[in-house]
N, C-alpha and C positions, 0 to 999 in steps of 0.2 A: 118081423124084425123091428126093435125101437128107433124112433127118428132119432135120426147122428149117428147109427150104427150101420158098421158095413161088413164084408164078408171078409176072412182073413182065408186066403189063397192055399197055406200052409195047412191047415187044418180043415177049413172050409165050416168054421163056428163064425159067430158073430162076435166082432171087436169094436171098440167105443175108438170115436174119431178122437183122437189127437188134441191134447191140448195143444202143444208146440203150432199144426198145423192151422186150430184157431186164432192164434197170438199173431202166426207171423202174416196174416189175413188183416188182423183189424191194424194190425202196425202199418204195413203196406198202403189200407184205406185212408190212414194220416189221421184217424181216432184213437191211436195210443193213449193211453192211461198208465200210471203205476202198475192197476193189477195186472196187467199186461205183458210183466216184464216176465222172461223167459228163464226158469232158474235149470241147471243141467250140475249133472256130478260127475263127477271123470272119475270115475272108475279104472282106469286103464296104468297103473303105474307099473306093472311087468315089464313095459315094455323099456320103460326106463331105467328101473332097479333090479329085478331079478325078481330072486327070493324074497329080498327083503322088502320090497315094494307094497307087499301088502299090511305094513305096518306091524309093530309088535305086537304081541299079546298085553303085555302090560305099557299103556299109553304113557308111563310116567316114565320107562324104560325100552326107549327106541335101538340099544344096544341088545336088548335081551332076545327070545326066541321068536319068531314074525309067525305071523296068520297063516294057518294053511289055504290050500283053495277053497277049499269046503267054508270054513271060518268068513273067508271075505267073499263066497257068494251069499251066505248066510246074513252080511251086512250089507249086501245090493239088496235082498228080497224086503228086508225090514223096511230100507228108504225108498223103494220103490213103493211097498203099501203104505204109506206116512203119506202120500198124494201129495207133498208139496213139490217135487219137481216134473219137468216138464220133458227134461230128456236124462236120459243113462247113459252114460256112454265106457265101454268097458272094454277088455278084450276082446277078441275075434272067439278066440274057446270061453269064455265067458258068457257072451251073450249068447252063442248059439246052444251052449248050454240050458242055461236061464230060459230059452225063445222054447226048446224042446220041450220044456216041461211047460211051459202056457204062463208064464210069470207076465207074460205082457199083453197078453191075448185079450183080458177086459179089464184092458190098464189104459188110463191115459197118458201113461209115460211112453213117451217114445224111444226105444234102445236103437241106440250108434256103435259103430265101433269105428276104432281109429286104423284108416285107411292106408297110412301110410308108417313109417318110424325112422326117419331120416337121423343122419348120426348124432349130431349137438344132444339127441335123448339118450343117448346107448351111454348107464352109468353104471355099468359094473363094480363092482368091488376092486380095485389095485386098476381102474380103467384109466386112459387120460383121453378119449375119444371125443366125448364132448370140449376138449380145449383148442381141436383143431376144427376148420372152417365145414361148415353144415355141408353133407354129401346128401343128393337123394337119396329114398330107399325105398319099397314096396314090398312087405311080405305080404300082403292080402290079400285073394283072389276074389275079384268083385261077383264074377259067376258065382260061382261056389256061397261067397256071402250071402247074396240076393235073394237067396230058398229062405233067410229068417229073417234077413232084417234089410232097408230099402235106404239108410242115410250112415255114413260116415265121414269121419274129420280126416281133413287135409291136411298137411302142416307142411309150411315153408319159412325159411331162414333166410335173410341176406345179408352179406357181408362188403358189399362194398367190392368183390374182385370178380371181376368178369368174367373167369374163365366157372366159377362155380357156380357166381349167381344166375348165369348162360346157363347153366346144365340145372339149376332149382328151376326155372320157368320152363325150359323143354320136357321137365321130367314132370311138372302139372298140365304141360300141353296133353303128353299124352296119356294121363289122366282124366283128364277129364272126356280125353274119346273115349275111353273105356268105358267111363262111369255111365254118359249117353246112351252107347250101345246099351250097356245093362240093366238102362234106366234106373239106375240110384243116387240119390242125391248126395251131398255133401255141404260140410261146411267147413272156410278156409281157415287157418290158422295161421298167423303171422308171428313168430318170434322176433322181438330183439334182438342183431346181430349176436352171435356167440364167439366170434374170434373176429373183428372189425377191422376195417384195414384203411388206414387214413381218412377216418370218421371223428372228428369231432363229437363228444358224449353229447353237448350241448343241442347240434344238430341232429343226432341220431332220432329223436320221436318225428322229425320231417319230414328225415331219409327214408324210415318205416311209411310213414303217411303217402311221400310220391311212390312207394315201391307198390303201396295195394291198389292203386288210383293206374300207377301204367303198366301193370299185370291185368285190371280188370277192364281198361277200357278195348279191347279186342276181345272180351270174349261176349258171346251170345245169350241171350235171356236163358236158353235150354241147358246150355253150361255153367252159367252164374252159380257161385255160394248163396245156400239160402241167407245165408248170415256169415258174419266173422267172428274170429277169437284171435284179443292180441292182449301184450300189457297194458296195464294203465299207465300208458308216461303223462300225465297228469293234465291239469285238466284245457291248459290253452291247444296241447296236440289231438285231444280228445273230441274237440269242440270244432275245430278244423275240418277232420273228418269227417264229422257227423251233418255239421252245414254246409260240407263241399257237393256233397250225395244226400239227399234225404232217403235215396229208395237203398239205400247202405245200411242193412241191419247191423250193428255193430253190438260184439261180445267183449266181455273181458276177461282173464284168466287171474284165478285164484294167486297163482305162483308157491311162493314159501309159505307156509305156515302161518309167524306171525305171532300176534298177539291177539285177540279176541276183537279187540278194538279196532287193529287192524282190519281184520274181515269185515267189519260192516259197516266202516268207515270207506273200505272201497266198495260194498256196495251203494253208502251214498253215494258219493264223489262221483262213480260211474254215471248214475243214474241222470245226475243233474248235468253231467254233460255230453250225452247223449247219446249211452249204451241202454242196450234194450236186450240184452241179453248176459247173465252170469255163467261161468263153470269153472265151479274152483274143483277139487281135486285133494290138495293135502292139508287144506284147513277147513276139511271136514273129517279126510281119512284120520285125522293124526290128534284129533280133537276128544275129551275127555267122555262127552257124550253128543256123538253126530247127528240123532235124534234131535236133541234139544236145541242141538245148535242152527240145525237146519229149519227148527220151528219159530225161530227168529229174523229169517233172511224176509217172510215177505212184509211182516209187522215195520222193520226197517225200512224196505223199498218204496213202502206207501206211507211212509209219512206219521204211522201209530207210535212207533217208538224213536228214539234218537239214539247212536250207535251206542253212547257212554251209557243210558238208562239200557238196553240192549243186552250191554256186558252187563250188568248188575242183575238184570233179569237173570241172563245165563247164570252168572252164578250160583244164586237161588234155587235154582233148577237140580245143578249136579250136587248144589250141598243136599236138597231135598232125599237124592239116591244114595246120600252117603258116599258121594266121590270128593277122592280126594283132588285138588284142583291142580294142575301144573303150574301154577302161576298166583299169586297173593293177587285180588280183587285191582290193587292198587295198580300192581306191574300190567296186568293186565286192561286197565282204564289206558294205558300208556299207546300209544302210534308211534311204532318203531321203524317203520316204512316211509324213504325219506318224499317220497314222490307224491304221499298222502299227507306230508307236515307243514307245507306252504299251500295248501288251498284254502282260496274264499270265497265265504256263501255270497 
């Protein structure tokens, strides 16, 4: 068997260790680097939109006919061989799919699925679910998951009212016994209040910051998040975080879309203040070419390119394929994302 390779349980073939689990080793040892940084795709938007979730067929026309299953496993296997990221994270019938046929077996990508689907995600067509205040939710069964894949995302909401955010942190308590027992790992997800309840906006990236700080101070090294995922509220709440805990791997989330600029504009800004971990999600899904776009995130995070040279790259890139581009080069140089507009180097 090659050194770094171990035996995969399910099949009983040899599989390549991890890159995620080398990253989050040297980050821990306090030798972090750029190349270091952890890049993951969320894969998983079913669970938010339905049908439509998987994007349309034609990227310029998100109104028109959407991806079948086939279609958008078809674009997890392509950026799964592209080896720039480090984790997948996708449906529960997705991965286990994908796990069946051996797509990860001598892959360094690590496939996730998301553990949980608490309502603020439930977006239906004609829905208004996500307007009222985040409920737990669990359709996943960790047993049953754990025959393909060993890590999945957590996600929690809080809004500032007792009686719900009482029932968010009982409903990761018992979470996370489960996950013990089944020995699988996880990583927590924190949203931005979704329905806020006498929260100050101005406050809110604080109220987020003490909520992950006294959620996490009771719980045990065996139950710990290897990592987080939350927004970027920019970069003085970013930086708080990050030098309140050093041993606090902290992620950011993609969110909207965006502008081209946008996207690697929050990959710097992340980075500089002291996220060590990316997963965006719809501004790769919804992107003119996800390939090319994803071949820019790590050239960005080290330092080779700057976000505006970045988007011109890009551009370059899908004019070479003869795509037509969503956006004039110009609109696209533009940060529409007000929380990336007031940062400085």
């Amino acid at each position: 068997m090659p050194v770094g390779w171990h035996r995969n349980p399910r099949t009983q073939g040899d599989i390549a260790v991890k890159s995620l689990d080398k990253k989050l080793k040297t980050i821990a040892s306090g030798k972090y680097k750029p190349a270091d940084f952890i890049l993951a795709d969320a894969k998983d938007p079913e669970y938010a939109f339905g049908c439509r979730g998987t994007g349309a067929v034609d990227y310029l026309d998100q109104s028109g006919p959407h991806r079948t299953v086939n279609q958008f496993r078809d674009q997890i296997r392509s950026i799964v061989k592209q080896k720039q990221m480090d984790i997948m994270l996708g449906a529960v019938a997705n991965i286990e799919a994908l796990s069946g046929e051996g797509l990860f077996d001598k892959s360094a990508v690590t496939p996730a699925i998301r553990a949980n689907d608490t309502t603020d995600i439930w977006l239906p067509r004609g829905s208004s679910f996500a307007k009222q205040m985040s409920r737990p939710w669990r359709t996943a069964n960790l047993a049953q998951v754990k025959k393909f894949c060993d890590l999945g995302l957590y996600s929690v909401t809080f809004n500032n009212d007792l009686d719900h955010d009482y029932a968010t942190v009982a409903a990761y308590r018992d979470f996370r016994e489960d996950a013990v027992k089944n020995k699988f790992r996880h990583f927590l997800e924190v949203f931005n209040p979704n329905a806020p309840q006498n929260l100050d906006p101005d406050v809110m990236p604080f109220f987020v910051n003490d909520m992950i700080i006294r959620v996490l101070a009771g719980v045990t090294k065996a139950e710990r998040p290897a990592f987080l995922k939350m927004p970027f509220n920019g970069r003085r709440a970013m930086e708080e975080l990050a030098t309140h805990d050093p041993a606090l791997v902290i992620g950011i989330l993609g969110g909207s879309a965006g502008t081209t600029r946008d996207c690697f504009e929050l990959l710097t800004q992340g980075e500089k203040a002291g996220a060590r971990v990316a997963l965006f999600g719809r501004k790769i899904n919804l992107a003119e070419s996800p390939l090319d776009l994803i071949a820019h995130f790590r050239p960005v995070i080290e330092g080779a390119m700057q976000a505006d040279e970045a988007v011109r790259s890009y551009h370059a890139a899908i004019a070479k394929k003869n795509l037509k581009p969503k956006r004039s080069l110009e609109d696209d140089l533009k940060i529409t994302e007000a929380v990336l507009e007031g940062y400085k180097k």
